[in-house]
C-alpha positions in Angstrom: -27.1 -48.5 47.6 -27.3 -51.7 45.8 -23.3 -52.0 45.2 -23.4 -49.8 42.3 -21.0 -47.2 41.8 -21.4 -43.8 40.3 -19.0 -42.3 38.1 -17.8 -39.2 36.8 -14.8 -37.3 36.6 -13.0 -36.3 39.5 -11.8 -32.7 40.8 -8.6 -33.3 39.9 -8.8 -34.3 36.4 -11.7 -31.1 35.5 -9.2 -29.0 37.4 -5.8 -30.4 34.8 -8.5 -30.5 31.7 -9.8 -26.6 32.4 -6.1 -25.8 32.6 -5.3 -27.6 29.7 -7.8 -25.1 27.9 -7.0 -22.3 29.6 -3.1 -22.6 28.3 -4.5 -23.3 24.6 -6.9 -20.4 24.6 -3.7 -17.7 25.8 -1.4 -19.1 23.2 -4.7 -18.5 20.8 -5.5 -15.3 22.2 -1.7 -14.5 21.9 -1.7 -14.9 17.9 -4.6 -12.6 17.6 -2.8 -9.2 17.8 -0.2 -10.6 15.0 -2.8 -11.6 12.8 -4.4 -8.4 13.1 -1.4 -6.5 12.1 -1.2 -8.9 9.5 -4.3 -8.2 8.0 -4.1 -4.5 8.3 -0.7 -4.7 6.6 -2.7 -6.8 3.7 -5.4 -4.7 3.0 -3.3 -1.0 2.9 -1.0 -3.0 0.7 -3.8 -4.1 -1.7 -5.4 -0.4 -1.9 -1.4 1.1 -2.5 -1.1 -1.3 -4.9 -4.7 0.0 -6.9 -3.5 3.3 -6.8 -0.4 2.3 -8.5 -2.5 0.6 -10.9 -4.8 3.3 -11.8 -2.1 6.3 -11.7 0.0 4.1 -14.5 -2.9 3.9 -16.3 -3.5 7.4 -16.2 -0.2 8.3 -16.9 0.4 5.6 -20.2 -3.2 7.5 -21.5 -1.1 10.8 -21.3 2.1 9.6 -22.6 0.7 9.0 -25.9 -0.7 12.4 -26.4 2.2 14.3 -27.5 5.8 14.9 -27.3 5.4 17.9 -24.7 5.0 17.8 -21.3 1.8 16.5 -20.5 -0.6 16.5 -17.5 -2.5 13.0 -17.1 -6.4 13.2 -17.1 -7.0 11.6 -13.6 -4.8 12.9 -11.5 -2.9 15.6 -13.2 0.6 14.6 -13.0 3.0 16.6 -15.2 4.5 14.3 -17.8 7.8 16.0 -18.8 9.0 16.9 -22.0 11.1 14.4 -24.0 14.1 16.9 -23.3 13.9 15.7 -19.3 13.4 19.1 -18.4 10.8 18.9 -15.7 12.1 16.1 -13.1 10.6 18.0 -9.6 8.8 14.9 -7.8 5.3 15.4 -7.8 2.9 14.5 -4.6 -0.8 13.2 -4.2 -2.5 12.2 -1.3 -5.2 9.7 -1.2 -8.0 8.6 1.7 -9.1 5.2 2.4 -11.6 5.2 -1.0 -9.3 6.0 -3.2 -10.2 9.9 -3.7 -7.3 11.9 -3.9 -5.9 15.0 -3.2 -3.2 17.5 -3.9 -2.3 18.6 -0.6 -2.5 16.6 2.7 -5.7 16.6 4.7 -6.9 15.1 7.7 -8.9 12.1 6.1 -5.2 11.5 3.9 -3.7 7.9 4.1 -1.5 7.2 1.2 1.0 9.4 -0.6 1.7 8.6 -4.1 5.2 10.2 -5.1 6.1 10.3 -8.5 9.7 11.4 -10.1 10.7 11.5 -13.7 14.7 10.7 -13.4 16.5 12.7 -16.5 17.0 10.7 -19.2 20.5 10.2 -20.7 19.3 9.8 -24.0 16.8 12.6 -24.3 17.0 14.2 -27.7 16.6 10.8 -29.3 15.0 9.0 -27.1 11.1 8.5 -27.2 10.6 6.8 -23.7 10.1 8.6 -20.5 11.2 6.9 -16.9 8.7 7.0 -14.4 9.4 6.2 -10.3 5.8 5.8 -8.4 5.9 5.0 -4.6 2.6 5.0 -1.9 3.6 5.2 1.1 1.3 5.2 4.3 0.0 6.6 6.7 0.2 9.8 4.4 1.5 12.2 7.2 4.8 9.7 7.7 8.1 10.8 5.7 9.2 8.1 3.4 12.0 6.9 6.2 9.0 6.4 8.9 6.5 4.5 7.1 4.6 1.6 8.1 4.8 0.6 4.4 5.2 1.3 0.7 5.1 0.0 -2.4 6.9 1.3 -5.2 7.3 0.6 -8.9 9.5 1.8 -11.6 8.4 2.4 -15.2 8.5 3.7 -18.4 6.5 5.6 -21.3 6.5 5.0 -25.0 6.1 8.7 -26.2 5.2 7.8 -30.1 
C-alpha cells in the first residue's frame, strides 16, 4: 500500500440512503390504491356519460315523430303523450359495451332510469320534460351507488 486510500461509501451512509428510498417508495406505493379508484371512477363515468348521450339522441329522434306517445328506436323508451299521461319511470340496464337490456342480468353494470315529470302546461304545450340518470353497479339502489350521472331535458314535440 503505497499511501493511497480507497474510497467508497460507508455502511452507514448505504444504510440512511436505502432508507431514504425505502420511505419514498411506501408513500408511492401508498398513492397507488387512490389512483386506482380514481381511474376506475373516470372511466364508469365516461361510459354513463355515453349512454346518456346516445339515449338523448334516441329519444330527440322519437320526439319529433308525432304528438302521441312514442317509443324511441334504440332503446324503446315510451315517450308520453303531450297530455302527460304516461309518467311511470322507465328502466334499462347496460353491460360494460354498451349493450343494453331490459331487465337486470348478471353481466349488467349501469342502470339508465328515465322519468317524464307531468307537465303543468300540457294541452298547450309542445315540449316534453325528460329526467335520465345511470347509476352503477346496476344491482345498487339509487341511495347505494358508487356513482351516477344524471341529466335533465326536454323535447320539442313539433
Amino acid at each position: 500500500m503505497n499511501g493511497q486510500r480507497t474510497s467508497g461509501f460507508s455502511l452507514v451512509e448505504v444504510t440512511l440512503a436505502l432508507g431514504v428510498a425505502a420511505f419514498c417508495l411506501i408513500a408511492v406505493f401508498g398513492l397507488m390504491p387512490i389512483g386506482v379508484q380514481t381511474n376506475r371512477n373516470t372511466i364508469s363515468q365516461t361510459a354513463a356519460t355515453s349512454i346518456i348521450a346516445s339515449v338523448l339522441a334516441d329519444l330527440r329522434t322519437a320526439a319529433r315523430a308525432t304528438a302521441s306517445a312514442t317509443p324511441s328506436a334504440l332503446y324503446n323508451i315510451n315517450i308520453p303523450a303531450r297530455d302527460g299521461s304516461n309518467t311511470t319511470p322507465q328502466t334499462r340496464y347496460f353491460d360494460s359495451t354498451g349493450q343494453f337490456t331490459m331487465s337486470s342480468i348478471a353481466n349488467s353494470r349501469y342502470q339508465l332510469n328515465v322519468t317524464f315529470p307531468a307537465n303543468p302546461a300540457s294541452g298547450t304545450s309542445k315540449v316534453t320534460y325528460g329526467y335520465l340518470k345511470v347509476t352503477w353497479p346496476a344491482a345498487a339502489t339509487s341511495a347505494n351507488a358508487s356513482g351516477s350521472v344524471q341529466m335533465f331535458a326536454f323535447f320539442d314535440r313539433n
